[in-house]
N, C-alpha and C positions, 0 to 999 in steps of 0.2 A: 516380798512384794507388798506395797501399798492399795490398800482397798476400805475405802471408808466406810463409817456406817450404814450412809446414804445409799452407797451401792447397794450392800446388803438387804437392806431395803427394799428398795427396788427391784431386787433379783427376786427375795423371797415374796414378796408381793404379785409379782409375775407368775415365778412356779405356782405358788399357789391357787393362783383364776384358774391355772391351767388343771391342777390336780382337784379341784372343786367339781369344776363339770366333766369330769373324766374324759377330757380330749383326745389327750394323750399318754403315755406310759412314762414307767419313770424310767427309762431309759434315755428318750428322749430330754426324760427334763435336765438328767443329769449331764446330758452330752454338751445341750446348750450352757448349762453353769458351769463347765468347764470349758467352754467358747467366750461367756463373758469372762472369766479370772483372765485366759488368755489375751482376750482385748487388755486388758490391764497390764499384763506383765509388758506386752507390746509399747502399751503408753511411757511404763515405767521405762523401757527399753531405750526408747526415743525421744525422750522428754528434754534433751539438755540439745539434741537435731529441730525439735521442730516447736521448742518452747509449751507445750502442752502437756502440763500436769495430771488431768485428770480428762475424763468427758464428762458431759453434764448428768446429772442422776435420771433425769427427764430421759434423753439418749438410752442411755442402757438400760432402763427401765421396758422401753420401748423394743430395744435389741432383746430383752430378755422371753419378749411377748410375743414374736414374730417364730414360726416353727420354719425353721431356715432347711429343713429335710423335705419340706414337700415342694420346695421351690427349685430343688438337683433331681435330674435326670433319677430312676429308680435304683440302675446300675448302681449307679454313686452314690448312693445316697448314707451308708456308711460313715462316709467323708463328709459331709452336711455341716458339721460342728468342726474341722482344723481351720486353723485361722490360713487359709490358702483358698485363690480362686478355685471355680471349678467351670469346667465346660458345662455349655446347657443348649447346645445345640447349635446350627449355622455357623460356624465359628464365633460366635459371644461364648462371653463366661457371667458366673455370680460375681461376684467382688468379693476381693478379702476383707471378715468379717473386720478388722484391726481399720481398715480403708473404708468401711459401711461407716460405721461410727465417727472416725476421723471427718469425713465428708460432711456428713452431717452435724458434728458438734461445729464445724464451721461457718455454716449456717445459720446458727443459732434460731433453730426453729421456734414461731410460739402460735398456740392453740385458734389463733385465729387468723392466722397465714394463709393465703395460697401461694402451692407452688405449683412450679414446672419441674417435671424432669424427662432428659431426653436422652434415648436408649435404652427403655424397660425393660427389653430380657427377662427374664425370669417372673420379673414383679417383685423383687423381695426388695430393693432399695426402697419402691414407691410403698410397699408394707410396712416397711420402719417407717416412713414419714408420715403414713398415712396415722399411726398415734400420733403424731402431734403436731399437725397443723389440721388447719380446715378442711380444705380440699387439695387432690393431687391430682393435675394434670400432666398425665405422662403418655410419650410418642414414642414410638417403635417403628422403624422401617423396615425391617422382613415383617414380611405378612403371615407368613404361620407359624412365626416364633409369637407375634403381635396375637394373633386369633388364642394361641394355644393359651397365653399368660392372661389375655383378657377374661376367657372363660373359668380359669385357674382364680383368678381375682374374686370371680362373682362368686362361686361354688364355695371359696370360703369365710363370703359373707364380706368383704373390704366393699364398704357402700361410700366411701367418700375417695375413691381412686379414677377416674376414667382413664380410658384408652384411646388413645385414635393410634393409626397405622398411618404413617406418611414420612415425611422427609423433615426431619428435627433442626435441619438447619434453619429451618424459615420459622420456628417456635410455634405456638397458638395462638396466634393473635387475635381470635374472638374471645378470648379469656382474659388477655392482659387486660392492665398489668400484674405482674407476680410481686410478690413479697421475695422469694428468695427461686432460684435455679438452681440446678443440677447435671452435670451433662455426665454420663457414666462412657464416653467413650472420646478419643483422640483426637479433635482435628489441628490440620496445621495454623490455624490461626480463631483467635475469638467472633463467631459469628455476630457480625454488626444486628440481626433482627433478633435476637436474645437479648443484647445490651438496651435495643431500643425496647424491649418489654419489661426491663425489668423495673419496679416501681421503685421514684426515687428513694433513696432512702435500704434500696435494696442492695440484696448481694447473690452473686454467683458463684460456684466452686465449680470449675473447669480444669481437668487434664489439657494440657496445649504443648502441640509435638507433631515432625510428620512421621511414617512409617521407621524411618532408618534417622529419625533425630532424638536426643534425647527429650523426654515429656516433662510436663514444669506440670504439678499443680498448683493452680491459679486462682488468687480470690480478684472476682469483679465486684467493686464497690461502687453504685451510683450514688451522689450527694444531693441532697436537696434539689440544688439548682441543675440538678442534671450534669452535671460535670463526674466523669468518670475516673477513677483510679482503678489501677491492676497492680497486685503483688504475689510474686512466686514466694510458693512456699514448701514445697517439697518435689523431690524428683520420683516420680512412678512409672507404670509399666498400664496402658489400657490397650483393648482392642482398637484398630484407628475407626474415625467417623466415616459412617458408609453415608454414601446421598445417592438419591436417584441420578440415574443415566441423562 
């Protein structure tokens, strides 16, 4: 398996903040550095499928910093570090750690970005992001999935993440525009008031699929002039996009 120095880097970089201020146990650290080789061997896996080499060191860096156990159910929590979703309540899941990374090395986040993401869950997608862009604007439609993850945010400290509970179709529009989105669940088509928030120059990574079709993930790209392009780029499996009644 291929794994640069950068990585290394970056990982031990990570462990280390963590084992500095005794957060957490080395149990934990170890579980997660055998989550990120796995994000790798993954890349390596699918690298000739989906043309992607590597993730960026910034990415995994970032995945190395996030403790991805306090974001699963307690039951589960075990399981925290296999590169496989996991349920976290209401019928959502986390995301596979392999598809965290992917999503977001597609993005190509930078330090002074806002984004959107719509379907927090858990909070851990918006916790990777939350290294490395500015601010994270993220929407949750169940309300005590939404409540639970909001106060799970604050408690450990993500002071550049908000929450609102509503309906993710229609985006944030007091906040636009974004630099980049993120939609973590299925609808059958690209929601036009997303597209229209996204700043030119921006880009989207969207799952698009309906329940029983197969799902495309999708980059949206705005150009300057506001002219939009879409390209699929790999076939995945999301929870579908729930909207209010």
């Amino acid at each position: 398996m291929h794994l640069t120095t950068n990585y290394l880097v970056a990982i031990l970089i990570g462990f280390s903040a963590f084992n500095a201020n005794a957060t957490e146990t080395d149990f934990w650290v170890e579980r997660r550095a055998g989550m990120i080789w796995e994000i790798q061997a993954t890349v390596d896996y699918t690298r000739e499928e989906t043309g992607v080499f590597e993730i960026d060191q910034e990415v995994m860096h970032s995945l190395s910093r996030v403790p991805r156990h306090k974001f699963v159910p307690e039951e589960i929590r075990e399981l925290a570090y296999e590169n496989r979703p996991l349920p976290v309540g209401h019928g959502q899941t986390i995301s596979q750690p392999y598809i965290v990374a992917y999503m977001t090395e597609q993005l190509k986040p930078k330090k002074d970005y806002k984004a959107l993401e719509i379907g927090t869950g858990s909070g851990y997608q918006a916790a990777v992001l939350s290294g490395l862009v500015r601010h994270v604007y993220t929407i949750e439609i169940i309300e005590d999935l939404g409540k639970r993850t909001k106060k799970r945010l604050k408690d450990m400290k993500y002071k550049n993440i908000t929450v609102k509970i509503g309906d993710g179709y229609f985006g944030w529009k007091e906040n636009a525009p974004y630099d980049i989105i993120i939609v973590t669940a299925a609808p059958d088509h690209i929601p036009p008031p997303l597209v229209q928030q996204l700043k030119p120059e921006g880009v989207m990574c969207i799952p698009v699929g309906g329940r029983f079709q197969v799902q495309n993930l999708t980059l949206v790209r705005k150009d300057k002039d506001g002219s939009v392009k879409t390209k699929r780029i790999m076939p995945v499996r999301f929870v579908p996009f729930t909207r209010k009644d």
